[in-house]
PLY file of the C-alpha trace (Angstrom):
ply
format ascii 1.0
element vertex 154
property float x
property float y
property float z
element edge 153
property int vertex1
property int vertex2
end_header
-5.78 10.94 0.38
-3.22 13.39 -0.35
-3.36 12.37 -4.24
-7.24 12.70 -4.21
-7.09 15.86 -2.67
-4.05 17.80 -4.51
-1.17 17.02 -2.21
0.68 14.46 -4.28
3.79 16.96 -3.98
3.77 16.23 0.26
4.74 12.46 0.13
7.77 13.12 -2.86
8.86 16.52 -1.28
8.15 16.45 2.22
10.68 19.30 3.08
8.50 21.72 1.37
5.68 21.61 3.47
5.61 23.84 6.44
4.20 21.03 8.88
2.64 24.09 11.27
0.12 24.71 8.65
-0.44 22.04 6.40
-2.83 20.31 8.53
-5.29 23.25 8.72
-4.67 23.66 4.52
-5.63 20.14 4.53
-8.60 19.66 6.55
-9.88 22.48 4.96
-9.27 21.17 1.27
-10.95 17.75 2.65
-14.25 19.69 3.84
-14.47 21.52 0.61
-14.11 18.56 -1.42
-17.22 17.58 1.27
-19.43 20.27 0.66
-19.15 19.70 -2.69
-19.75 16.13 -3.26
-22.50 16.86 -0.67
-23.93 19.71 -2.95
-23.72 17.92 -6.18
-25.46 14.26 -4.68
-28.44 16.63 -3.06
-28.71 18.11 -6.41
-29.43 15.45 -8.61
-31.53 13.02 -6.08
-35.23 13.55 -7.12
-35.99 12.27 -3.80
-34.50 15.38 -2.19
-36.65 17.68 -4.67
-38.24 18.97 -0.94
-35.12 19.55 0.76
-33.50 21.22 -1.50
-36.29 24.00 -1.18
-34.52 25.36 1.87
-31.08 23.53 2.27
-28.59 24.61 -0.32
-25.21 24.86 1.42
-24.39 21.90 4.46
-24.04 24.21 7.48
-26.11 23.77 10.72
-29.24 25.52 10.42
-29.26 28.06 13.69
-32.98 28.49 13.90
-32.79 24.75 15.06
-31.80 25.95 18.17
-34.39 27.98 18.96
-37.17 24.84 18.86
-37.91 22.31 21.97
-36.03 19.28 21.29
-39.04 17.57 20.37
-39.93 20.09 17.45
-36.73 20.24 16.07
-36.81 16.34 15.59
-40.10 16.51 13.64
-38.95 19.38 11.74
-35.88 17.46 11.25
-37.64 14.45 10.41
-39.85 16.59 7.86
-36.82 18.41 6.35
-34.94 14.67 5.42
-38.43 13.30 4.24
-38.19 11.15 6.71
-42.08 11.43 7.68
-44.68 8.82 6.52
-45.91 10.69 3.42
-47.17 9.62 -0.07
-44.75 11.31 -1.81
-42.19 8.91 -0.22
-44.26 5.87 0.96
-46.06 5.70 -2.67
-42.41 5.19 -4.56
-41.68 1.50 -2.45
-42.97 -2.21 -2.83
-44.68 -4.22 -6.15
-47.77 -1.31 -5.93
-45.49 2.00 -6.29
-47.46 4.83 -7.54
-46.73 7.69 -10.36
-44.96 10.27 -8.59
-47.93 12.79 -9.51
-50.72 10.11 -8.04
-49.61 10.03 -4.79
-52.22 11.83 -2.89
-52.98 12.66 0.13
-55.19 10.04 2.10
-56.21 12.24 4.58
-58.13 14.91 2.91
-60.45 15.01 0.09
-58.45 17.48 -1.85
-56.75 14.84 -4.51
-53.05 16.72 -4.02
-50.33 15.09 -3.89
-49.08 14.59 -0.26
-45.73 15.78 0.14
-43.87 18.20 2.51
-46.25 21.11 1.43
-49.31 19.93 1.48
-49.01 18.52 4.71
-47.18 21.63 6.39
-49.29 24.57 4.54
-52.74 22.75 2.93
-53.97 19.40 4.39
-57.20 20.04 6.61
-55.81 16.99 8.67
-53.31 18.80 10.17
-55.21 22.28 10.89
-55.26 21.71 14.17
-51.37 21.40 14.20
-51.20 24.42 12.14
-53.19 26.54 14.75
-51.59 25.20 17.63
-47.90 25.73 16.63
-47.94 28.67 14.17
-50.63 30.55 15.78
-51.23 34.48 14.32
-48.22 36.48 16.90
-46.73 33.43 18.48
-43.19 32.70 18.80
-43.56 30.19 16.32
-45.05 31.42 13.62
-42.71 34.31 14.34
-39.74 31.60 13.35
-41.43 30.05 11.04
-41.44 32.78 8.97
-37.55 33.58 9.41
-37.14 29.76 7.96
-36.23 30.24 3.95
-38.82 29.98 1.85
-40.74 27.40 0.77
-42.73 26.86 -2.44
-44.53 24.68 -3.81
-42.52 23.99 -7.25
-45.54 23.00 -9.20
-48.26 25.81 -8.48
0 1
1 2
2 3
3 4
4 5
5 6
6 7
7 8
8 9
9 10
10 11
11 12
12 13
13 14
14 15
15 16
16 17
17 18
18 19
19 20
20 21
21 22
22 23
23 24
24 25
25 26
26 27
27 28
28 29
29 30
30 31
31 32
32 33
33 34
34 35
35 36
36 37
37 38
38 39
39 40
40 41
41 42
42 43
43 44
44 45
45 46
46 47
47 48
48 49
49 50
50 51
51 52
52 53
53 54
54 55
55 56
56 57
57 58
58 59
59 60
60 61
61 62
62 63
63 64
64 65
65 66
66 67
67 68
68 69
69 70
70 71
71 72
72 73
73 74
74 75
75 76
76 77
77 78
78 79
79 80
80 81
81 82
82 83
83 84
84 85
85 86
86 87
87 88
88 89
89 90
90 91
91 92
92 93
93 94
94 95
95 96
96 97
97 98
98 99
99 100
100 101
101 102
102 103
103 104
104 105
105 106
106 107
107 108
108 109
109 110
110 111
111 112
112 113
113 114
114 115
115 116
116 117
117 118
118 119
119 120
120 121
121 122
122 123
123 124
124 125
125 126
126 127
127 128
128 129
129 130
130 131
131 132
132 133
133 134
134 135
135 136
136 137
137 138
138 139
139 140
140 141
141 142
142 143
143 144
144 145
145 146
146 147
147 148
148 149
149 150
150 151
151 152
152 153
């Protein structure tokens, strides 16, 4: 570890390494190294296209705190596309579909059904809409402190 993270120099000179500090020069080199590896695999995973809309530095997101524990699962859930969705169901099995004909089920509306259609468009889910981001509400309120999300293709 020391090699991979610049600190060949500790193992051949140990005497020059003030022991008091090195740990916390260490542990922060290691979560750098982290962040970046983290960075660069969100980045070029085409399955994350959707997170990466309003996660672009690994840090825990504060307005999570703010939700019922129930809500901040399913927006968890939503944020790591880990809801039953086209977008994501349509790309397993023998029948995988294109990426742009994976529409929504639901509705008669022939989008594709991904994170933004089902959170801002899908007439399924109005009633979901009205109850939790209702005009004045705490919610909506937060929801609108979140950071932006838009739809990449309109």
């Amino acid at each position: 570890m020391l090699d991979d993270y610049g600190f060949s120099y500790v193992w051949n000179y140990p005497a020059s390494v003030d022991l008091n500090k090195f740990h916390m020069i260490f542990k922060e080199r290691a979560l750098d190294v982290f962040k970046q590896n983290w960075f660069n695999s969100v980045s070029v995973n085409k399955c994350l296209d959707s997170y990466k809309n309003y996660k672009s530095m690994f840090c825990f997101e504060a307005y999570l705190d703010l939700l019922p524990i129930r809500l901040r699962s399913h927006l968890s859930k939503l944020r790591l596309c880990s809801i039953k969705l086209a977008i994501e169901t349509g790309r397993y099995g023998n029948n995988a579909i294109d990426r742009n004909r994976r529409f929504c089920s639901l509705c008669g509306l022939r989008e594709i059904e991904d994170e933004y259609h089902f959170v801002f468009v899908c007439p399924a889910y109005d009633h979901l809409r009205k109850m939790y981001l209702k005009v004045g509400s705490h919610y909506e309120r937060l929801f609108q402190r979140l950071p932006a999300f838009e739809k990449s293709n309109k």
